[in-house]
N, C-alpha and C positions, 0 to 999 in steps of 0.2 A: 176218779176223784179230781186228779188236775183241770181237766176241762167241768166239773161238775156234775158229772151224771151218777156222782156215789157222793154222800156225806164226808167232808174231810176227816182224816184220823190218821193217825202216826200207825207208821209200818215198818218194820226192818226186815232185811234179807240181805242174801250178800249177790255183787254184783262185780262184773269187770273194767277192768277201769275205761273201756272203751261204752260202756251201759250208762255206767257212771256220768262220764262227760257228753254224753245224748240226753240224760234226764237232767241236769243241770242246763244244755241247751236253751230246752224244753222249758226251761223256769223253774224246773221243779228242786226245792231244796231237798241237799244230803248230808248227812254228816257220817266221814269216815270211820269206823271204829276199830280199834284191834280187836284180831281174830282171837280171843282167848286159848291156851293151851287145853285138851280134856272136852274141848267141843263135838265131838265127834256124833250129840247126837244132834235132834230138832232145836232151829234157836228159838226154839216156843221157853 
């Protein structure tokens, strides 16, 4: 998506903050979120 070869669209998952600070390098916007309690399954 970032370079263009997929149509833009909002995606979440979870990443490490060392992921984190490589895709924000990269240009690409994140925004942090807490990890809810009872999450245990897919964040679908």
């Amino acid at each position: 998506m970032h370079y263009g070869e997929l149509e833009a669209r909002n995606i979440r998952g979870q990443t490490s903050v060392r992921e984190a600070a490589e895709l924000m390098d990269e240009g690409i916007e994140i925004m942090p979120l807490p990890l809810l309690p009872g999450g245990n399954g897919p964040l679908q």
